[in-house]
C-alpha positions as CSV (number, residue, x, y, z in Angstrom):
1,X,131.2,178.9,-9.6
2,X,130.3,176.0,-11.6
3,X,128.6,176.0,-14.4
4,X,125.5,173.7,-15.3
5,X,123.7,172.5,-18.7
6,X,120.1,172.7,-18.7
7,X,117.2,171.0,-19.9
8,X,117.3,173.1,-23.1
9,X,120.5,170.8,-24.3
10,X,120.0,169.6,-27.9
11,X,122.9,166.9,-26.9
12,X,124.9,168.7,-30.3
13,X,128.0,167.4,-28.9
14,X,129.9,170.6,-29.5
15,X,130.2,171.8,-26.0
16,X,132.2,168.0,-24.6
17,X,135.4,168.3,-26.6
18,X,136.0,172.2,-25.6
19,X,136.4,171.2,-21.9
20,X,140.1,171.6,-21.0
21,X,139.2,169.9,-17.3
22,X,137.1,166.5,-19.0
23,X,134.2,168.0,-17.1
24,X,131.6,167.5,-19.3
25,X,129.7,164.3,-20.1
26,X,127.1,162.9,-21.8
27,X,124.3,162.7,-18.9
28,X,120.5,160.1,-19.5
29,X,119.0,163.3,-21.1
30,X,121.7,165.7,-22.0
31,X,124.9,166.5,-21.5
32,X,126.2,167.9,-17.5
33,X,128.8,169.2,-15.8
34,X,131.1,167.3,-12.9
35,X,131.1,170.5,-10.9
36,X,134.3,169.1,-9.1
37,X,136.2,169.6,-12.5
38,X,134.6,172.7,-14.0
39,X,136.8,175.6,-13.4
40,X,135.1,177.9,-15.7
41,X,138.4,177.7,-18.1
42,X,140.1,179.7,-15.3
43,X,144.1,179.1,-15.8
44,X,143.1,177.9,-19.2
45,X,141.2,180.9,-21.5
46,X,139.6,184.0,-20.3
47,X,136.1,182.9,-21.0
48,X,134.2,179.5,-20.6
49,X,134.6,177.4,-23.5
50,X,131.3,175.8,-23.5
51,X,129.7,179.0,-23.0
52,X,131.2,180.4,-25.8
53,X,130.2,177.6,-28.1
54,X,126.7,176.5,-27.1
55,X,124.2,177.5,-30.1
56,X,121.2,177.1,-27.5
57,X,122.9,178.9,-24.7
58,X,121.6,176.8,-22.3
59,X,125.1,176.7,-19.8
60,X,124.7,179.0,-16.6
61,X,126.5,179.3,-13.4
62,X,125.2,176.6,-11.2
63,X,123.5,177.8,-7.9
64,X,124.5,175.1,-5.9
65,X,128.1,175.4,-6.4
66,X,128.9,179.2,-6.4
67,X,132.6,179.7,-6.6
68,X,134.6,182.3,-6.4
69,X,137.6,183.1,-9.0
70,X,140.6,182.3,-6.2
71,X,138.9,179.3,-5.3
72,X,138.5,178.6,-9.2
73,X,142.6,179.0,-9.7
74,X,143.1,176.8,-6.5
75,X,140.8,174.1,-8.4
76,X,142.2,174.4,-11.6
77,X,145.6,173.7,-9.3
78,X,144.7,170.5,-8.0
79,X,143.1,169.1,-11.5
80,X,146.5,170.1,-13.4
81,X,149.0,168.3,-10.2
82,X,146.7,165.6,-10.7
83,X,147.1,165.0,-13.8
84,X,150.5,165.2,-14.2
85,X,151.1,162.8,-11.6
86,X,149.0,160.1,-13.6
87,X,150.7,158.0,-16.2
């Protein structure tokens, strides 16, 4: 699953530079999620990042994107081979 950032962002910018996967960005409103990137810190840490460190909790699994926590790992395997083959 991927996770999403709701309405009730207060843009604090806290939650972008906890990413390991760069999957968070500043959206027009607030910030979101590239739910082709967000692995929900599986392979990295044992509990979403962002989640952890949102004072508004306003980051929830994203319907539209339900993932399970093999196809997570498999994810998180393709966004690390890709970046190491990049400069």
């Amino acid at each position: 699953m991927a996770l999403m950032i709701t309405d009730e962002c207060i843009n604090c910018d806290v939650c972008e530079p906890e990413c390991p996967n760069d999957a968070i960005f500043l959206g027009e409103e607030h910030y979101d999620i590239d739910p082709h990137k967000c692995t929900e810190c599986v392979g990295h840490f044992d509990e979403p990042q962002c989640v952890q460190i949102c004072p508004v909790a306003c980051i929830p699994v994203n319907p539209q994107h339900v993932e399970g926590r093999e196809t997570l790992w498999q994810k998180y395997q393709r966004l690390q081979a890709a970046a190491d083959r990049q400069p």
